[in-house]
N, C-alpha and C positions, 0 to 999 in steps of 0.2 A: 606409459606416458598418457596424462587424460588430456584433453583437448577442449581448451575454453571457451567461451563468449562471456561477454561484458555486454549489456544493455542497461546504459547509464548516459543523462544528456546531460547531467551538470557534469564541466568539467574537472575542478578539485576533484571529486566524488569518482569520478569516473581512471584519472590519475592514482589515485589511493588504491583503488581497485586491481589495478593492470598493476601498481609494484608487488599488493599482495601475491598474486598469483607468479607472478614473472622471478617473484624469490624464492618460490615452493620448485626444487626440484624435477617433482614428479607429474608437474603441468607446462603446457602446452599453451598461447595463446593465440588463437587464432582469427580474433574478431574480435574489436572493442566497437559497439556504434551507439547511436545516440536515437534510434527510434525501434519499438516493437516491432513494428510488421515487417520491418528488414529481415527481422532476427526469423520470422517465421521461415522467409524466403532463403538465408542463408544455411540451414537446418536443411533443407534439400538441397542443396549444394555442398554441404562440408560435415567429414565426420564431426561429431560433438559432442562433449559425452557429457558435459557440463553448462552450466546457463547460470549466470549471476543477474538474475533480472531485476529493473525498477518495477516501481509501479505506476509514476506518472512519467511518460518520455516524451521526445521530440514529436511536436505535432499533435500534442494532448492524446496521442497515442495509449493507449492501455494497455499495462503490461500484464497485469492477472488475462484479460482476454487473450494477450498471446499466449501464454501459460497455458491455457486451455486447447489452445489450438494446435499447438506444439503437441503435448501432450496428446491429444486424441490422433494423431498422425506418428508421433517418436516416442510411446512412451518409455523407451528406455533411457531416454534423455535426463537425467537428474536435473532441476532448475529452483537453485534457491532463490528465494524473493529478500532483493535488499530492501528495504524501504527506510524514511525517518519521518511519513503519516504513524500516527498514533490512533487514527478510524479504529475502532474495535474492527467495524466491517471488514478493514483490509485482510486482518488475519483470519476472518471466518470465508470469505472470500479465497485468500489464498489455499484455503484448505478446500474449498467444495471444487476450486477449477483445477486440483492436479498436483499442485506446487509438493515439493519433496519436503522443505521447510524452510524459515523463514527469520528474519539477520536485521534485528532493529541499527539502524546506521551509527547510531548513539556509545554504541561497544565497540570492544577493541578488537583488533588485528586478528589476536590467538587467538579472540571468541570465534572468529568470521571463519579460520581456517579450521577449528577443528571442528565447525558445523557442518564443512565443507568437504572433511574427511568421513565424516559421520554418514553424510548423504551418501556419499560415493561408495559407502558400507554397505547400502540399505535402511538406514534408520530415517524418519521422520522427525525431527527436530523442529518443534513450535513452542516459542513461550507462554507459559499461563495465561497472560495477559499484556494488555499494552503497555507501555511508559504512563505513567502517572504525570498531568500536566495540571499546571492551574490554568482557570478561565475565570478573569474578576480575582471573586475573593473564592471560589468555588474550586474544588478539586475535578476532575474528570471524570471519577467514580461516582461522583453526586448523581451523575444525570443519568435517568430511566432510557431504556429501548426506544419509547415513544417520542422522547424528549429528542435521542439522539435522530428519530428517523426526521422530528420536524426541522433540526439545525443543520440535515446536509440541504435540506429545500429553499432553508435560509440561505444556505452558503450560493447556492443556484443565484439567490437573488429573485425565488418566487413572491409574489402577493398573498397573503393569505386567501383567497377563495382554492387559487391554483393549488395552494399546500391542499387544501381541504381536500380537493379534490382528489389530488396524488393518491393521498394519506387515507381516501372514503372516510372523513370525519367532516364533524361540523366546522365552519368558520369560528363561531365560538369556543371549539374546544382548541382550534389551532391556539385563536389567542391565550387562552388556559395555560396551555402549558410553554406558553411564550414570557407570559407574565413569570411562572412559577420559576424557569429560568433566569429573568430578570432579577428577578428575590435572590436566589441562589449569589448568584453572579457580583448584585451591585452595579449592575451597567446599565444605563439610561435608557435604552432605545434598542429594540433587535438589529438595526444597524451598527451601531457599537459592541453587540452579540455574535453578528455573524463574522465582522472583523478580527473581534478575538478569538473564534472559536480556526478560523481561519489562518491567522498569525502562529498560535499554537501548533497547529498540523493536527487538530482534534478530528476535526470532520471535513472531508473532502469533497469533490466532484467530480465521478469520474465517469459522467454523464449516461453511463450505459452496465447493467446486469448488476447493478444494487444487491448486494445482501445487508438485511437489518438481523 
């Protein structure tokens, strides 16, 4: 019998989760909550052999940083990352901080269990790539590295000097490839940019240990 945790704060999401697990057999559940750093503190308290983690949780909590922290203290802990951010970064992310592998929310049941049987084998289980989303009239894949690092600064809600800054680029080239986005996109205003890119679940903010 493996023994689970759920770290999920939406609750449908979080409901879906606990019937997967609670119809399997050969699991255990013993913790569903709705914030990371719980999950860290309950991990010294409770065998675990397994971890269904978000990535954005209660309290703008970070789940890849518990992943990490978990990890460098349990690492026999398995902890696949659910997510339905479509961030490229999340999933290069979840692979630099530990994650075992990684469960786009968008797929099905059977997918999620047998990724889950997979991990609990040993294997590392990551898709090629993210989900394919429009933004505008633009596909996802349109947009360059540097494009993507300027849109999570947007999503911040930075000013361009600030971007510049972040980014060690000029103010000019922030606009550059603000503009070249805008072409791409068909959307009027980096406000209308960052809303979509936002709406979609393209690029997030997860305020802290950025991977581009």
């Amino acid at each position: 019998m493996k023994n689970v945790m759920i770290v999920e704060d939406q609750k449908m999401i979080q409901s879906i989760l606990k019937g997967y697990i609670e119809k399997a057999d050969d699991f255990l559940l013993v913790a569903s909550i709705e914030g990371a750093e719980e999950a860290c503190e309950i991990c010294g308290m409770k065998k675990i052999h397994l971890i269904l983690m978000d990535v954005q949780t209660a309290h703008r909590e970070n789940g890849l940083t518990a992943v990490k922290k978990i990890k460098e203290t349990y690492p026999d802990i398995k902890i696949v990352v659910v997510t339905s951010l479509v961030d490229g970064g999340i999933l290069e992310q979840a692979k630099c901080f530990g994650a075992d592998s990684l469960w786009y929310k968008d797929t099905d049941e059977g997918t999620l269990m047998q990724i889950v049987q997979r991990t609990l084998a040993g294997e590392h289980v990551f898709p090629d790539a993210p989900p394919v989303v429009e933004i505008g009239t633009a596909k996802s894949t349109e947009f360059t590295k540097t494009e993507m690092r300027v849109l999570r600064c947007l999503v911040k809600g930075l000013p361009y000097p600030k971007i510049a800054e972040k980014l060690s680029m000029e103010v000019v080239t922030v606009k550059y490839h603000v503009t070249n986005m805008l072409r791409k996109t068909n959307l009027k205003n980096k406000l209308q940019l960052a809303v979509a890119v936002s709406d979609a679940k393209f690029v997030v903010d997860l305020d802290e240990d950025e991977v581009d």
